[in-house]
C-alpha positions as a printed Julia matrix, in Angstrom:
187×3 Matrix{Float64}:
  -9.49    4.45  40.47
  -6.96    2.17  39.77
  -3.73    3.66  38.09
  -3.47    1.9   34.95
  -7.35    2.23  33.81
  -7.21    5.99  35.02
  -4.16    6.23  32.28
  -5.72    4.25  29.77
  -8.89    6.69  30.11
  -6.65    9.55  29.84
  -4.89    9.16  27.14
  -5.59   11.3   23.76
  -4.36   11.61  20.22
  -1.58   14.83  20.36
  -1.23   17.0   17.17
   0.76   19.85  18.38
   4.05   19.38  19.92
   6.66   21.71  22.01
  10.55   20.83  20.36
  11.62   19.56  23.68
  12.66   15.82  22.7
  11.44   12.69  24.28
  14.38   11.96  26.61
  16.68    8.58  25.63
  15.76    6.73  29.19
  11.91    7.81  28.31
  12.25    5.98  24.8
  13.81    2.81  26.25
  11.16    2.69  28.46
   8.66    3.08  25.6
  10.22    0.67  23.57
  10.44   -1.99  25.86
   6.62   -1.11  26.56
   6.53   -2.43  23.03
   8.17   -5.6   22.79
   6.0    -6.15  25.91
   2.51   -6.19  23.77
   0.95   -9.42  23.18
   1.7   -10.97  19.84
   0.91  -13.93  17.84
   2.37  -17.13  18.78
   5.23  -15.0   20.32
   7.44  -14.89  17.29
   7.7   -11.32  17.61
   8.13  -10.66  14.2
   7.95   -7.09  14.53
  10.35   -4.22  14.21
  10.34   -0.59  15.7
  12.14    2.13  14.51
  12.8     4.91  16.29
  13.24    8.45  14.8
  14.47   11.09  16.6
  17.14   13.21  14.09
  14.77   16.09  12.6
  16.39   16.26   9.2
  15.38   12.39   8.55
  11.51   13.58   9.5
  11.53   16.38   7.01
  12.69   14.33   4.6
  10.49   11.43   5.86
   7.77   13.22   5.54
   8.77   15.06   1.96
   8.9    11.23   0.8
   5.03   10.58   1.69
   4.17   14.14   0.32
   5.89   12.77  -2.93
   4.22    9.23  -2.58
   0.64   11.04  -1.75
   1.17   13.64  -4.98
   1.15   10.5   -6.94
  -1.92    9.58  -5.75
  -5.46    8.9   -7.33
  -7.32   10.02  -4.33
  -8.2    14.2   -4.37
  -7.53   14.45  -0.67
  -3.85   12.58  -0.98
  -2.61   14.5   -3.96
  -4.42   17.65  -2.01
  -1.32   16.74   0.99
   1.09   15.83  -1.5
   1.29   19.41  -3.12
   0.56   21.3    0.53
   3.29   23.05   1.56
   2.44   22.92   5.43
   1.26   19.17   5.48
   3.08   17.17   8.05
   1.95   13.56   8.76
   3.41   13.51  12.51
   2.6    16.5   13.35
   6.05   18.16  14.14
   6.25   15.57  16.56
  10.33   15.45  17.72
  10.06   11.56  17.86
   8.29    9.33  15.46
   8.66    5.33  16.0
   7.81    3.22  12.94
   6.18   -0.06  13.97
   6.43   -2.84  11.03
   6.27   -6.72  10.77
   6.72   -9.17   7.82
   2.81   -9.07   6.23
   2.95  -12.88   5.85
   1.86  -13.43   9.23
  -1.75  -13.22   9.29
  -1.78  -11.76  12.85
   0.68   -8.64  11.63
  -0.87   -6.29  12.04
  -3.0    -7.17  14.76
   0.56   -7.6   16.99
   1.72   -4.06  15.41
  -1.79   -2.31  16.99
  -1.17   -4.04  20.44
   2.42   -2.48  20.35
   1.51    0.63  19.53
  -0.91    0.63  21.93
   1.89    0.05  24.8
   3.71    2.65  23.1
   0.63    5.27  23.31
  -0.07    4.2   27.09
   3.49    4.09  28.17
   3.83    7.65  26.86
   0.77    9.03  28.47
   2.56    7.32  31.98
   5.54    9.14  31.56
   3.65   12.84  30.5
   4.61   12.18  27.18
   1.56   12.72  24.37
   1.21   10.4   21.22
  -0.41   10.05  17.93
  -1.46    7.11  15.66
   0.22    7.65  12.42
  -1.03    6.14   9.27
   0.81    7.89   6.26
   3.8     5.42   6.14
   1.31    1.91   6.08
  -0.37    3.86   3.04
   3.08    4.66   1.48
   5.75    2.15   2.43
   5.6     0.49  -1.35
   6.39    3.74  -3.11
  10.04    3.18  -4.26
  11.39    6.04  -2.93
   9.56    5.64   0.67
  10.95    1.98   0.63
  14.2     3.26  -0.29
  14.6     5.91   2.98
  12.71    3.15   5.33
  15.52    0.29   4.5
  18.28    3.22   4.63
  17.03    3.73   8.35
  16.82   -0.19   9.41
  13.1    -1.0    8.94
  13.88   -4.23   7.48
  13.26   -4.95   3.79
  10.59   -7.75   3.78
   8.22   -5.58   6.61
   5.39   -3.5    5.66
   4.7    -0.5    7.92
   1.46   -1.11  10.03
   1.68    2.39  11.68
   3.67    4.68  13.75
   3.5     6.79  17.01
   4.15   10.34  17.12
   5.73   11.47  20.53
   6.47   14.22  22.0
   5.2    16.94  24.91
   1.92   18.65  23.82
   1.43   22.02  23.29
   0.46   24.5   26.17
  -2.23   26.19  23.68
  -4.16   22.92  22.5
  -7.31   21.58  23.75
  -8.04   17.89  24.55
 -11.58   16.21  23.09
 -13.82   15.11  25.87
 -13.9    11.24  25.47
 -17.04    9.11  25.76
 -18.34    6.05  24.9
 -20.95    5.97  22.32
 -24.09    4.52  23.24
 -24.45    0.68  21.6
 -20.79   -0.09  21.67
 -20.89   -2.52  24.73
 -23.17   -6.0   24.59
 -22.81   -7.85  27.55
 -24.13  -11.54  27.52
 -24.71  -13.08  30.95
């Protein structure tokens, strides 16, 4: 099979990490995977932040938990208040992926990004997550407040993230398959 549909058929969502970090020359690579995606009328109007210093996750992810106690939704306020939630997973690397929100195609460039991001990963033996939290939360003040302090520029809204990092010996993989309906072809 050819190499990059075999990788794009292998790769799944990670959610338990080893602390080995993702390796500087392995980010670059990722990154550049990135600015690679398709976007619209190639302004590339996007921005990604990389995260790899573990003190600014914890507190990263103790500005969602505030955010999400604030909440109106039961299952939000339920992760604000948990003591064990953590919205990338323990992951060692988190990049933010954000564009200004007056381009209609926003965050249709941020999910092609992120999509290099996930398969570039899964190339290298890195695993990778879709992270939501921060496009739910970037408003709060004091989420807004951290994300400018760490160079996600001011006018962007967050469109998601990608956990990385190198999965856990002791977790299981889903078995993929395509569910039956999803594919019309018109000849």
């Amino acid at each position: 099979m050819n190499e990059v549909l075999q990788n794009i058929k292998a790769r799944r969502s990670v959610r338990a990490y080893t602390d080995r970090q993702v390796s500087a020359q392995d980010l670059d690579l990722i990154l550049e995977a990135a600015a690679y995606a398709p976007n619209g009328m190639h302004y590339e109007t996007w921005h990604f932040t990389a995260i790899q210093d573990a003190a600014i996750l914890t507190e990263l992810n103790k500005v969602i938990k505030g955010a999400f106690a604030k909440s109106d939704e039961p299952r939000l306020r339920e992760r604000g208040q948990s003591e064990t939630y953590c919205c990338y997973y323990h992951a060692p690397t988190l990049v933010i992926v954000s564009n200004e929100p007056t381009q209609w195609w926003a965050s249709m460039d941020c999910a092609c990004a992120l999509e290099n991001i996930f398969l570039a990963a899964r190339s290298l033996g890195i695993g990778s997550c879709w992270i939501n939290q921060l496009g739910q939360t970037c408003d709060d003040p004091e989420v807004r407040a951290l994300l400018t302090r760490l160079g996600v520029p001011q006018n962007h809204k967050v469109y998601g993230c990608a956990a990385l990092g190198y999965e856990s010996a002791n977790t299981s993989q889903k078995e993929k398959w395509i569910k039956e309906g999803t594919i019309t072809i018109v000849r």
